[in-house]
C-alpha positions in Angstrom: -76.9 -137.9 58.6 -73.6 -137.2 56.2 -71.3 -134.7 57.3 -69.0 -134.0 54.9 -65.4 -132.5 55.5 -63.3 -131.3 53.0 -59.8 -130.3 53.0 -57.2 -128.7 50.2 -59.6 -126.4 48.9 -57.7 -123.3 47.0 -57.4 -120.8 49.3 -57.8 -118.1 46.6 -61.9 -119.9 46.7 -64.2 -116.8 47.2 -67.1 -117.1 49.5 -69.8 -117.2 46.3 -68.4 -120.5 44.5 -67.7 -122.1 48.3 -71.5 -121.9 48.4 -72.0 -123.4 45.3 -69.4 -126.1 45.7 -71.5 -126.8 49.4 -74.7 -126.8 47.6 -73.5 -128.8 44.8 -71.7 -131.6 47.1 -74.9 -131.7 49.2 -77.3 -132.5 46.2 -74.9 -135.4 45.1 -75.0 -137.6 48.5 -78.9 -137.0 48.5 -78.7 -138.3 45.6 -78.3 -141.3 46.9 -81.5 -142.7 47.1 -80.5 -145.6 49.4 -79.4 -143.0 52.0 -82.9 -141.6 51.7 -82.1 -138.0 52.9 -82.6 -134.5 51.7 -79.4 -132.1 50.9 -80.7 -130.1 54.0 -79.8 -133.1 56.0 -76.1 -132.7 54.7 -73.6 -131.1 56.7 -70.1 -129.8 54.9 -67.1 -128.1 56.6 -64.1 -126.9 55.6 -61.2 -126.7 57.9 -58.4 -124.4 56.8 -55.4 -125.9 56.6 -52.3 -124.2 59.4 -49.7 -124.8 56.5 -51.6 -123.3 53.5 -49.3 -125.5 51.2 -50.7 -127.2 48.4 -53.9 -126.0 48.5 -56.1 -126.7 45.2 -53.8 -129.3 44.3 -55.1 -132.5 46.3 -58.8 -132.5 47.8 -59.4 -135.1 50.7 -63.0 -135.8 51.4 -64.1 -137.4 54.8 -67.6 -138.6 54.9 -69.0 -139.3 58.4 -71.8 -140.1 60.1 -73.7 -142.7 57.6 -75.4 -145.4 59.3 -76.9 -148.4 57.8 -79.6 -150.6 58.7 -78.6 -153.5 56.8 -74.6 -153.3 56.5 -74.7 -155.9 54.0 -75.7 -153.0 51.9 -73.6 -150.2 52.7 -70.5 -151.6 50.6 -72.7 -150.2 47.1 -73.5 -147.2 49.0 -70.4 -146.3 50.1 -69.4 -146.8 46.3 -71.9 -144.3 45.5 -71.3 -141.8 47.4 -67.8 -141.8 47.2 -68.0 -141.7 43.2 -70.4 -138.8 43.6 -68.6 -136.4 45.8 -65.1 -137.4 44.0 -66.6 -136.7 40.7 -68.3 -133.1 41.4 -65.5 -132.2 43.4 -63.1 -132.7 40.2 -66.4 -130.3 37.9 -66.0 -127.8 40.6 -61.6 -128.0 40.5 -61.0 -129.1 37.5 -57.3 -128.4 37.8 -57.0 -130.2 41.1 -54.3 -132.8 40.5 -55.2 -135.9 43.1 -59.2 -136.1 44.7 -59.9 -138.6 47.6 -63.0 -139.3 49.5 -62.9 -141.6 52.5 -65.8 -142.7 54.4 -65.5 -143.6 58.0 -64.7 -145.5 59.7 -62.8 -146.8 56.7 -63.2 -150.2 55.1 -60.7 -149.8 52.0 -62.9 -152.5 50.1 -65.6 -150.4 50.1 -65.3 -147.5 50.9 -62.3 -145.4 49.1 -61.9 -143.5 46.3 -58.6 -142.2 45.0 -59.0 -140.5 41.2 -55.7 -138.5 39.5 -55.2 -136.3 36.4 -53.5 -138.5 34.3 -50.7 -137.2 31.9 -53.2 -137.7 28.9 -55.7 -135.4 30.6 -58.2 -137.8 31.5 -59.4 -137.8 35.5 -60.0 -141.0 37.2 -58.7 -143.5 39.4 -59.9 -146.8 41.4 -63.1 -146.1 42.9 -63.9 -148.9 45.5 
């Protein structure tokens, strides 16, 4: 099952919208249908980060533990996933400045996802 781990969150985060964030980031990979897992089947952690520098600016998201029955299919599920998590992570941080999600073990093809605020205001980037 997904475990999600997700670093550079603001430290200034109180404990209600961390729950919320979890909850929310749990619904989007069960979203998924391909994955065909419940958001109870989601694990999320957030390590705290020793230098507490830049905190709320960049997010990095690791997504482990998928495994696929037929790989030739996990290329468009990696895709999804990754769009997903990048996506609400940048609803629930809106002023974060660079959002990454990396599944592992990484295959850059297929699984990456690197979206930035842009000087025009827009948020995106090259998902897979």
């Amino acid at each position: 099952m997904p475990i999600l781990i997700v670093y550079g969150i603001p430290t200034e985060t109180d404990k209600g919208t961390l729950e919320i964030f979890s909850e929310l980031m749990r619904n989007r990979a069960a979203d998924i249908e391909e994955l065909g897992i419940t958001k109870e089947q989601v694990s999320i952690f957030f390590p705290s980060d020793l230098m507490a520098q830049g905190l709320g600016e960049e997010i990095i998201i690791f997504v482990e533990g998928l495994v696929f029955e037929n790989p030739d299919g996990a290329s468009k599920i990696n895709k999804k996933i990754v769009t997903n998590l990048v996506d609400e992570a940048h609803q629930s941080f809106p002023k974060t400045r660079v959002i990454e999600c990396i599944v592992r073990p990484l295959n850059a093809k297929q699984s990456f996802c690197s979206a930035k605020l842009q000087q025009d205001g827009t948020f995106w980037g090259d998902c897979g």
